[in-house]
C-alpha positions as CSV (number, residue, x, y, z in Angstrom):
1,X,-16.8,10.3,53.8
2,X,-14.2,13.6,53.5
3,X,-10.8,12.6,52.3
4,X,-8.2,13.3,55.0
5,X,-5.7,16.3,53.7
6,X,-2.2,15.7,53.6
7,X,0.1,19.3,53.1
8,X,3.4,18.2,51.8
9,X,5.4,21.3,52.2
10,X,9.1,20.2,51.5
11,X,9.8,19.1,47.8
12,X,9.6,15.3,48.1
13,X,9.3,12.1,45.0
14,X,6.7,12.5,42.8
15,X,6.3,9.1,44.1
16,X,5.4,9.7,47.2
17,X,2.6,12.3,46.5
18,X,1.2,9.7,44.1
19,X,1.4,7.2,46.5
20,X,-0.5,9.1,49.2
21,X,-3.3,10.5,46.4
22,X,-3.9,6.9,45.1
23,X,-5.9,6.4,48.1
24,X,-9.8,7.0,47.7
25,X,-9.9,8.6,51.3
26,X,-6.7,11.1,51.2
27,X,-5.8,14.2,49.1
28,X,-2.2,15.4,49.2
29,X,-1.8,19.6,48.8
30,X,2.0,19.8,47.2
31,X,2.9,23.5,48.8
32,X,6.5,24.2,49.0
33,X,8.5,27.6,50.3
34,X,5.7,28.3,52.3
35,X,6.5,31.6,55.0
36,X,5.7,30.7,59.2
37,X,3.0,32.7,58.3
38,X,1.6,31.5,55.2
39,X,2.2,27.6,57.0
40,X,0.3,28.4,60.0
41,X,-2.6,30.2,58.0
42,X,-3.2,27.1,56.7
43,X,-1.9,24.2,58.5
44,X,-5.7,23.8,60.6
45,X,-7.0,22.6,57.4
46,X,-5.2,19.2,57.4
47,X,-4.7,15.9,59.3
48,X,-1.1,15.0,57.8
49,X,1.7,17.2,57.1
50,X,4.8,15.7,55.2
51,X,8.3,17.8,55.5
52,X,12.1,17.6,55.0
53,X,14.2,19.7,56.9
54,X,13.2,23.2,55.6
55,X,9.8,23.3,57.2
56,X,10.1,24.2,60.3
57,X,7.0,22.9,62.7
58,X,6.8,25.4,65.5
59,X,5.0,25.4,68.6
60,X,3.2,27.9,67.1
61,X,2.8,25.9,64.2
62,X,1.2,23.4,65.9
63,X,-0.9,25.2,68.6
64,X,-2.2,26.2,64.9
65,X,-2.5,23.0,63.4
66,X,-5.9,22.3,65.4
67,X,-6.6,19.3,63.3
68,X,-3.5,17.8,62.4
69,X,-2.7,14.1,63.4
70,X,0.5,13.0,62.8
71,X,3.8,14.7,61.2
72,X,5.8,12.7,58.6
73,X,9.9,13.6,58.2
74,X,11.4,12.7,55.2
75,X,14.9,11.5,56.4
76,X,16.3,11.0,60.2
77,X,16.9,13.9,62.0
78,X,13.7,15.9,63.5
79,X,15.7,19.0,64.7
80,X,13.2,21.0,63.1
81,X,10.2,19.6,64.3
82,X,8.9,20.9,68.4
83,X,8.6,17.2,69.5
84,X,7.6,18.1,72.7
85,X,4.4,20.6,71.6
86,X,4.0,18.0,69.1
87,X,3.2,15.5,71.7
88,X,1.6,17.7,74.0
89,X,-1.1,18.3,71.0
90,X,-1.1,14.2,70.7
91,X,0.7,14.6,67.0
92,X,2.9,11.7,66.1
93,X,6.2,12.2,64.5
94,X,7.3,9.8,62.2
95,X,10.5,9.8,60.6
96,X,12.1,7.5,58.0
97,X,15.6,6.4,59.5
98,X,16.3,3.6,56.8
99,X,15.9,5.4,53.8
100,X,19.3,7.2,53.8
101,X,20.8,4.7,55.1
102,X,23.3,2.9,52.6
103,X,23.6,6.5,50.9
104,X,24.7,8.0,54.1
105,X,27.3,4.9,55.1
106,X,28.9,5.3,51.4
107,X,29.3,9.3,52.2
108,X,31.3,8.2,55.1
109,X,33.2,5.3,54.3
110,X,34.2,7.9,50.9
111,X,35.3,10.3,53.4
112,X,37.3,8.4,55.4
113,X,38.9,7.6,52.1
114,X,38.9,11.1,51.0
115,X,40.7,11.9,54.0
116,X,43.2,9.8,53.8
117,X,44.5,9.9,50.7
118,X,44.3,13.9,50.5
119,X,41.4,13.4,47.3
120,X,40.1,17.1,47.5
121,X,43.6,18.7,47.7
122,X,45.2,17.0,45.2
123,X,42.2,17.3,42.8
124,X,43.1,21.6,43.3
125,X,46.5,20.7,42.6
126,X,45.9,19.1,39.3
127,X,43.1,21.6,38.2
128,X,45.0,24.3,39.4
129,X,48.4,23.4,37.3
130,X,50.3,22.7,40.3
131,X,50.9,18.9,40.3
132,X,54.1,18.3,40.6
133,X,54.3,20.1,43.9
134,X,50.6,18.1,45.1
135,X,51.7,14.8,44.3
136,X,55.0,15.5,46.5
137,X,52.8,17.3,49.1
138,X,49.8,14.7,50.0
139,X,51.2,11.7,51.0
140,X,48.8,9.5,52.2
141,X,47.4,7.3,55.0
142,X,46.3,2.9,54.4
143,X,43.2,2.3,56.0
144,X,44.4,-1.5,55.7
145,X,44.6,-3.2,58.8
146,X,43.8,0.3,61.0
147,X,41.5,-0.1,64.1
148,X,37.8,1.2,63.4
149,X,35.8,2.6,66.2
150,X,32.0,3.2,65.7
151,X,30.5,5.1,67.3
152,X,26.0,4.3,67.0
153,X,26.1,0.6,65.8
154,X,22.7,1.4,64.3
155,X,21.6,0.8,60.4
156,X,24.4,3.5,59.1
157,X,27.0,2.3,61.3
158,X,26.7,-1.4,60.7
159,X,26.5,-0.7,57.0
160,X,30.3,1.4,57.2
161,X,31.1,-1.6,59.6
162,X,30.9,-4.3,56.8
163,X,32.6,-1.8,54.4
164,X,35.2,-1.3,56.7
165,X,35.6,-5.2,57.2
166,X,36.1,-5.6,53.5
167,X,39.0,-3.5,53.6
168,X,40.9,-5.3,56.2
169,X,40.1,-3.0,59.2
170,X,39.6,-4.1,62.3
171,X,36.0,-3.0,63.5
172,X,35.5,-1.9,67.6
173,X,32.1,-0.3,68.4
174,X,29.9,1.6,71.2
175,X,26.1,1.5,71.3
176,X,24.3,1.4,74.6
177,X,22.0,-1.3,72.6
178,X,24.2,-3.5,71.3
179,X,24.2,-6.5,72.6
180,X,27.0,-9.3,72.8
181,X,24.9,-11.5,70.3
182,X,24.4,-8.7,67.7
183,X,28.3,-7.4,68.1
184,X,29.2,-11.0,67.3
185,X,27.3,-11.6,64.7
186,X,28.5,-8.3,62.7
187,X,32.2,-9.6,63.9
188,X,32.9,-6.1,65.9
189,X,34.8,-6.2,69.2
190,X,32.1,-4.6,71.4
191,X,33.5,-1.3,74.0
192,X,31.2,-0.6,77.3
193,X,32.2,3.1,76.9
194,X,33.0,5.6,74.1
195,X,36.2,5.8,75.6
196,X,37.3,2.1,75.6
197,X,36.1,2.5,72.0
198,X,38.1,5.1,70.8
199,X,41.3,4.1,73.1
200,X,44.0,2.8,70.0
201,X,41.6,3.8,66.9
202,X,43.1,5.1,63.9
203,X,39.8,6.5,62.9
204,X,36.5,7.0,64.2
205,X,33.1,7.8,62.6
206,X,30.1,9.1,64.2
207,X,26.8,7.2,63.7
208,X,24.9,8.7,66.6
209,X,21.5,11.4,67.4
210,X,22.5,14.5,68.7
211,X,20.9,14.7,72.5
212,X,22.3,16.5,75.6
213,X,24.1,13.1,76.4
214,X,25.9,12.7,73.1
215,X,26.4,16.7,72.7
216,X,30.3,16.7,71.8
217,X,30.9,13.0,72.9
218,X,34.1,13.4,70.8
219,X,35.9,16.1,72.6
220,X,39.7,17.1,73.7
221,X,40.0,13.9,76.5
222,X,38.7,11.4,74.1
223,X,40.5,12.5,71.0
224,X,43.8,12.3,73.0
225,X,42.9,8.5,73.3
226,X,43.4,7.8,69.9
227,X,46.4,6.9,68.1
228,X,48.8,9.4,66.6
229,X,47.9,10.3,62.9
230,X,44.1,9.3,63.7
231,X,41.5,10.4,61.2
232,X,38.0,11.7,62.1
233,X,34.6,11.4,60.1
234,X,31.3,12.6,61.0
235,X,28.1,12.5,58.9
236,X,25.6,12.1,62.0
237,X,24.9,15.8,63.5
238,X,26.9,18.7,64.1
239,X,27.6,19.3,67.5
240,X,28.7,15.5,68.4
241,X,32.6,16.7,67.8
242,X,34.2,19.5,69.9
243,X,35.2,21.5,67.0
244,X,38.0,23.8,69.0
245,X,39.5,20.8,70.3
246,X,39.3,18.9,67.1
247,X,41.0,22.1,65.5
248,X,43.7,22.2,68.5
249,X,44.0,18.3,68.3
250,X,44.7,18.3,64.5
251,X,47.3,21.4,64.8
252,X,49.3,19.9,67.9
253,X,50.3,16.8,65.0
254,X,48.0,14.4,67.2
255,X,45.2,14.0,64.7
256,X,46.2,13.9,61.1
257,X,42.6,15.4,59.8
258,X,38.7,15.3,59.9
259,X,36.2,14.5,56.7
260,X,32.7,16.0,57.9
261,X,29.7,16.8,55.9
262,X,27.7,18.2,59.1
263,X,29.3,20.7,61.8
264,X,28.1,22.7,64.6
265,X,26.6,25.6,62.9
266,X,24.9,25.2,59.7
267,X,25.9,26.3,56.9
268,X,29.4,26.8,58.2
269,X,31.3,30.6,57.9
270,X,33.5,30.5,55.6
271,X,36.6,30.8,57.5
272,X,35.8,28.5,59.8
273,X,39.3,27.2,61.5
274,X,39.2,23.9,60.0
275,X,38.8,24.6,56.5
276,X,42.4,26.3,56.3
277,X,43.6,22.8,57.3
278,X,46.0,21.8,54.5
279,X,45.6,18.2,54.1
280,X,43.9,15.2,55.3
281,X,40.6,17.6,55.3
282,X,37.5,16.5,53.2
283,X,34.4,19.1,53.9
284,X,30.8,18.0,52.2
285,X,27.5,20.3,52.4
286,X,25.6,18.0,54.7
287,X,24.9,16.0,51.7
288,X,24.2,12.6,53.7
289,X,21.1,11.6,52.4
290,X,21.7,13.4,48.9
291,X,21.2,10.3,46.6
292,X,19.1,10.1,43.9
293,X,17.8,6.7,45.5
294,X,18.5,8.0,49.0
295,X,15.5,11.0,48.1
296,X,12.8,8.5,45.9
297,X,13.2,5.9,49.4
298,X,12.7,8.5,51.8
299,X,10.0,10.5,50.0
300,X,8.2,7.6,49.0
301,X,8.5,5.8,52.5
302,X,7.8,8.6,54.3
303,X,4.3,9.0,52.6
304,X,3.4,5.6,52.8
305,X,3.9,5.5,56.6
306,X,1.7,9.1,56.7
307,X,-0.9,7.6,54.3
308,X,-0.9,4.1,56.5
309,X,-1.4,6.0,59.8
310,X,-4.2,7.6,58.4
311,X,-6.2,5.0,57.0
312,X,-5.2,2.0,58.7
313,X,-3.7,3.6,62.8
314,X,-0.5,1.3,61.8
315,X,2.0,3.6,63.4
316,X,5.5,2.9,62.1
317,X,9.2,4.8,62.6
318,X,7.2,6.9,65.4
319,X,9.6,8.8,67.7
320,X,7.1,10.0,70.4
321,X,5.0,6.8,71.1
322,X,5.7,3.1,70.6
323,X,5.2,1.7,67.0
324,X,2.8,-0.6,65.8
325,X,2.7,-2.2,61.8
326,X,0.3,-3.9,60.6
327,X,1.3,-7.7,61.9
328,X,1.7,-6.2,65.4
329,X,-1.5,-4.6,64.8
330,X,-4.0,-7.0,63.9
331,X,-2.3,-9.3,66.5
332,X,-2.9,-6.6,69.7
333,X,-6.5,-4.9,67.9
334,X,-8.7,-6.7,70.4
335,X,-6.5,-6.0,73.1
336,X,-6.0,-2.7,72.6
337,X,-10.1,-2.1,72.5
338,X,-10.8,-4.3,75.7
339,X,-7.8,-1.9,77.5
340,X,-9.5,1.3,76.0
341,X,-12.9,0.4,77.7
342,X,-11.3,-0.8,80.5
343,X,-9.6,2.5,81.1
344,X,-13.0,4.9,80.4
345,X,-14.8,2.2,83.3
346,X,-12.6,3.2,85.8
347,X,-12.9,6.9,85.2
348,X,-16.8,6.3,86.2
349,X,-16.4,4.0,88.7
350,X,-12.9,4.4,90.5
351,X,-11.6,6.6,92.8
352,X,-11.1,10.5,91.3
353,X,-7.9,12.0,91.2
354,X,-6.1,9.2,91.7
355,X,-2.3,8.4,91.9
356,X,-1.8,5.8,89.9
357,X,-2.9,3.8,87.1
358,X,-1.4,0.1,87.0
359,X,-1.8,-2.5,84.5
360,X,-0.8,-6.2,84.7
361,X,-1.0,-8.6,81.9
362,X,-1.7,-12.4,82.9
363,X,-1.2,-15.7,80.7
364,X,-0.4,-15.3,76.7
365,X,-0.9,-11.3,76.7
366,X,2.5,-10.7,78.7
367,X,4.9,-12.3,76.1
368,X,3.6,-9.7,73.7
369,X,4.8,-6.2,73.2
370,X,2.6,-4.5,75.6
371,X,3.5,-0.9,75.6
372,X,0.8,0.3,73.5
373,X,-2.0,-1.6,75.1
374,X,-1.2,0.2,78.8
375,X,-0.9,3.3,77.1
376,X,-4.6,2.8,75.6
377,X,-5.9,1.9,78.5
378,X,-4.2,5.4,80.0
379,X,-5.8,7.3,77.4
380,X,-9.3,5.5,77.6
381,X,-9.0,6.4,81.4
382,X,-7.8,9.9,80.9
383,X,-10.8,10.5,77.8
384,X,-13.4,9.5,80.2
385,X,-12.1,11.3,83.3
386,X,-11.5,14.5,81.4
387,X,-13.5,15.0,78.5
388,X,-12.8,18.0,76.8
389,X,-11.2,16.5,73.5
390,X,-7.8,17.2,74.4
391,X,-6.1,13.8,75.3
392,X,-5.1,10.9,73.1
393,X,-2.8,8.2,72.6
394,X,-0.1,10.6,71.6
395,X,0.1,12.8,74.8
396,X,-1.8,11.0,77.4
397,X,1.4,10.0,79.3
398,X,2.1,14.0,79.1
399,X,-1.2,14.6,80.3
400,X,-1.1,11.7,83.3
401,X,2.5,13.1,84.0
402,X,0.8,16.7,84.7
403,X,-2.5,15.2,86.9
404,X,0.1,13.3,88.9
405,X,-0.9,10.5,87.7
406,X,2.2,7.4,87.6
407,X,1.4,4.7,85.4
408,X,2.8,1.3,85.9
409,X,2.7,-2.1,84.5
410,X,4.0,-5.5,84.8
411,X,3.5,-8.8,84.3
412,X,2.8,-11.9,86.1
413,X,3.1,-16.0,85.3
414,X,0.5,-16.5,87.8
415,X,-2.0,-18.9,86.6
416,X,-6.3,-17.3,86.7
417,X,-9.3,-18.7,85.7
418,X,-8.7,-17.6,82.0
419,X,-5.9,-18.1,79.7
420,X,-5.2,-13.8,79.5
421,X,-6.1,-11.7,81.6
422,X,-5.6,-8.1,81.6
423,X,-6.4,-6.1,84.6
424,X,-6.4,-2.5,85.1
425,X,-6.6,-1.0,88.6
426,X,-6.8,2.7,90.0
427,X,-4.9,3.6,93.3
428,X,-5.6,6.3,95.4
429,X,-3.9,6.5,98.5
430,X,-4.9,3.0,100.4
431,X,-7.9,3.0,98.1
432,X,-8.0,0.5,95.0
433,X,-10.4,-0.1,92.1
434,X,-10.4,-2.8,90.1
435,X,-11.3,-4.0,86.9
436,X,-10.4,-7.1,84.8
437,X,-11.2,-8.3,80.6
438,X,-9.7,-10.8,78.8
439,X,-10.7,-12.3,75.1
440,X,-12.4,-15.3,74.5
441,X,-12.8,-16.0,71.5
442,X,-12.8,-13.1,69.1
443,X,-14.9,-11.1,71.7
444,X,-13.5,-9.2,74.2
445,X,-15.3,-9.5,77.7
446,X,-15.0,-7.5,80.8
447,X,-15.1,-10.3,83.2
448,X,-14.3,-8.5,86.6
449,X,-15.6,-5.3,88.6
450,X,-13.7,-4.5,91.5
451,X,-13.1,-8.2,91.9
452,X,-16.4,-9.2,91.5
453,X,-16.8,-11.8,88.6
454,X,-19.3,-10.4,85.5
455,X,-19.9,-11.1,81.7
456,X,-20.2,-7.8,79.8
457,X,-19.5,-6.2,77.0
458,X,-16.7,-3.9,76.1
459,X,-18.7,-0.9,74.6
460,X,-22.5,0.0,75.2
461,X,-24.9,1.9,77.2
462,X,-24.6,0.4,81.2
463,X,-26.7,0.6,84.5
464,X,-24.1,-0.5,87.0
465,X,-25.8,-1.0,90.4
466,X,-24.7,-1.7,93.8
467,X,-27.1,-3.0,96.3
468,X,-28.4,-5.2,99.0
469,X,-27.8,-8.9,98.3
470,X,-31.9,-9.1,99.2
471,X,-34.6,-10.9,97.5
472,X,-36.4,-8.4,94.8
473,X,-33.5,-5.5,94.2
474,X,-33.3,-6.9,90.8
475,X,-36.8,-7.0,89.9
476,X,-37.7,-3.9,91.1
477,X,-34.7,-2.3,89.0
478,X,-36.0,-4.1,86.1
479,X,-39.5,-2.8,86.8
480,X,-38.7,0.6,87.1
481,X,-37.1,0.2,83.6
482,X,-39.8,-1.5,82.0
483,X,-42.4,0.9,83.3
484,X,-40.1,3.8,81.2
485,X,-39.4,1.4,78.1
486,X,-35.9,1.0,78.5
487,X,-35.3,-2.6,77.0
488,X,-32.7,-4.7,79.2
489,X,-30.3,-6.3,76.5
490,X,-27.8,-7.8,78.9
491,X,-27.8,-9.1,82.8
492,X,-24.9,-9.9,84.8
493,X,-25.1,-10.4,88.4
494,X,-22.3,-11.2,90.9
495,X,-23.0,-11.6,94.8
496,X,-20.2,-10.6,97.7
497,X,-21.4,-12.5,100.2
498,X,-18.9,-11.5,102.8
499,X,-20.3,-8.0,102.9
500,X,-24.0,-9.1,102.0
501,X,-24.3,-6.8,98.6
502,X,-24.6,-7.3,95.3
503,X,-23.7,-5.8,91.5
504,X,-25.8,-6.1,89.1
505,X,-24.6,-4.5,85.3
506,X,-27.7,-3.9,83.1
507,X,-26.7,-3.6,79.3
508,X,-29.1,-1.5,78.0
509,X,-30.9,-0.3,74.6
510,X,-31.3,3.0,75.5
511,X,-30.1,6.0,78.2
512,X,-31.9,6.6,81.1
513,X,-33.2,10.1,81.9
514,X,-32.1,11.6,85.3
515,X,-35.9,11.0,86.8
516,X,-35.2,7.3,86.2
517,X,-31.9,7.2,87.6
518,X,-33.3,9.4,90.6
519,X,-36.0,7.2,90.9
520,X,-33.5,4.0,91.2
521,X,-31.3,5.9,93.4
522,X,-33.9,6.4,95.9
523,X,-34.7,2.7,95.8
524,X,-34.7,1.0,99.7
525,X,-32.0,-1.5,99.2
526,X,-30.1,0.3,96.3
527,X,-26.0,1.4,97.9
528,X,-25.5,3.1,94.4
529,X,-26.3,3.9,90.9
530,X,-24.6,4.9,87.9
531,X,-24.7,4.6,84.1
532,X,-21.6,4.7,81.8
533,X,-21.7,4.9,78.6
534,X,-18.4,3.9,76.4
């Protein structure tokens, strides 16, 4: 077997090379500084690329990057990472958003401080021989007993929460996903709006991605909600404060002063208008993640999730498709198989260009995190019906959203004949295809055809045949195969006695040639023919 290349072009631990190289099946390429031209002269040599933020992975990068399976970012932000090409090449981007996290929540909850009590300006007064005159000049600001709004009540925010607690501050917070449970047991008052958050705060900090909705979520209106003398700290993203009005807010007497280590434009000019600020100001060089431990975690976890992806498919901290470790894994592997062949059936057998693709999960199956499963059985559909290598689990729903193609899923508590059931039906129109599998056992079985009961298995070489429900169809198909030496390994027949035909699926040892299938076809009594192979 060829060991999988991973280029790690951003300086990461030592670590985490070592930990991707121990592995009999990968090699990791340690190439650093590389030029967009030197990056994309190489890139089509390797399935894993590992990066920080100086890489930048272009569209062109990747339209480049013709065998390249999955990104890894050392740290949280992906800013410089085309997420969209990257998913429209099926590339997953992982990132590694709890390795910075304690190192980032200590940068903040020391600015805060920082700001406060006028640390930076005071230190230039003592260095610069002027301390008499400092330590009249910065008077400083309690934190005790000041209200706290949080903005992203996420890993970095909950961690400057409990800090904040242990100070005596009382803690309010807005996150869209924070639920009533979670904000009571962290012991935060939880706001339904960033405004209701920040309405009475004494200081806010930022815990939040940068996105078009979150794009200067702290601007002139909601600054003016907080209290007078109310200090601002930011070590998400730049671009989450209005940095005029927090300039005009600050000079006006409203706000007493800012501590950011990120800002709108990176690096900042150096007479940017809040740096002449004199006091209550606290400026850091984006240094967020800039730990000593804070670097080994991410490096090392970063190229452990890489390494895992590529050996194992576990799929962890992904950002364009739902993640899967190893527990969740093994638990939905048969599924997610049974779903695959289910899909590339109907692209054989159901209607072409359809509509829509739905999925319903019946019994055990729709308790379980399900997201992955329809989205296999997209792909398997979508690999089958367009076969040209360019669809996979990554972009499939980018590929189906292009074809016009909606897929839908949902469960249902109605009882069937088995104890899961997963059924997958095309839609076209009024016109429907069905087909259905479940897992008995260890095995997974396809156990309906466009609700016809059969037996089958999942994956081998198939002669699917309508026809007549006569005496001697059968035979005759098995003699015509016998007479060309194509050994029947499987039979399942199912009757639809309604509408007086039949389906017989023929598992077979080998593929027959077009004269055979011609010579079926032509067969008095035979509606239609096909074989699928999956």
């Amino acid at each position: 077997m060829t060991a999988k290349r991973i280029l790690v072009s951003d300086p990461i631990s030592e670590k985490g090379v070592d930990a991707i190289n121990a592995h009999p099946d990968l090699t990791a390429d340690f190439k650093t500084g590389l030029s967009p031209e030197e990056l994309i002269a190489i890139i089509g040599e390797y399935d894993g690329l590992v990066v920080r933020s100086q890489t930048k992975v272009t569209r062109e990068v990747l339209a480049a990057a013709t065998n390249l399976k999955v990104i890894g970012r050392a740290g949280v932000g992906v800013d410089n990472i085309d997420r969209d090409a990257a998913t429209d090449h099926g590339v997953i981007v992982m990132n590694t958003p709890t390795g910075n996290t304690i190192s980032t929540a200590e940068l903040a909850f020391t600015l805060m401080l920082s700001t406060a009590r006028n640390i930076a300006h005071g230190h230039n007064g003592v260095i610069t021989g002027d301390f008499p005159a400092a330590r009249k000049a910065f008077k400083g600001i309690e934190i005790n007993e000041k209200r706290l709004a949080v903005i992203g009540m996420g890993r970095i925010g909950s961690e400057f929460a409990k800090r904040a607690q242990a100070f005596n501050m009382t803690v309010v917070a807005f996150d869209p996903f924070l639920t009533p449970a979670r904000a009571e047991q962290l012991k935060v008052e939880l706001a339904e709006t960033p405004a209701a958050a920040l309405t009475g705060a004494d200081v806010v900090t930022l815990h939040v991605p940068l996105t078009d909705d979150t794009k200067h979520i702290l601007n002139a209106e909601r600054l003016a909600l907080m209290n007078k003398g109310a200090i601002v700290v930011n070590c998400a993203r730049g671009g989450l404060i209005d940095e005029v009005a927090l300039k005009a807010a600050i000079d006006a007497g409203h706000i007493a002063g800012c501590g950011l280590d990120v800002y709108e434009v990176e690096p900042p000019a150096a007479d940017h208008p809040l740096f002449s600020l004199g006091k209550h100001t606290a400026f850091t060089p984006h240094l967020g993640a800039s730990t000593n431990e804070a670097q080994e975690n991410v490096g090392i976890q970063v190229a452990e999730q890489v390494r895992d992806f590529l050996t194992t498919g576990e799929i962890i901290n992904a950002i364009n498709m739902p993640s899967l470790d190893a527990a969740a894994l093994e638990e939905v592997g048969h599924y997610l198989d049974l779903s695959s062949s289910l899909g590339k059936f109907l692209a054989k057998l159901g209607p072409v260009n359809p509509d829509q693709l739905r999925i319903s999960y019946h019994g055990g199956i729709a308790e379980k995190d399900t997201a992955l499963i329809s989205r296999t059985a997209l792909t398997g559909y979508l690999e089958a019906a367009r076969p040209d290598g360019q669809v996979n689990i990554v972009n499939s729903t980018a590929v189906a959203k292009e074809l016009g193609l909606n897929l839908s899923e949902s469960t249902i508590n109605a009882s069937t004949e088995y104890s899961e059931l997963i059924i997958v039906e095309l839609i076209k129109g009024d016109e429907k295809y069905r087909l259905a599998g479940t897992i008995i056992g260890k095995s997974a079985r396809i156990v309906e055809i466009d609700k016809l009961f059969v037996d089958i298995n999942i994956k081998g070489k198939f002669l699917i045949v309508k026809n007549d429900d006569s005496p001697g169809v059968v035979g005759h198909v098995g003699s015509i195969l016998g007479k060309h030496d194509i050994n029947i390994a499987n039979l399942s027949l199912a009757r639809n006695k309604s509408e007086g035909n039949a389906l017989t699926v023929i598992e077979l040892d080998s593929t027959p040639c077009e004269n055979v299938m011609g010579e079926l076809a032509g067969f008095t009594g035979i509606i239609d023919v096909k074989v699928i192979e999956v």
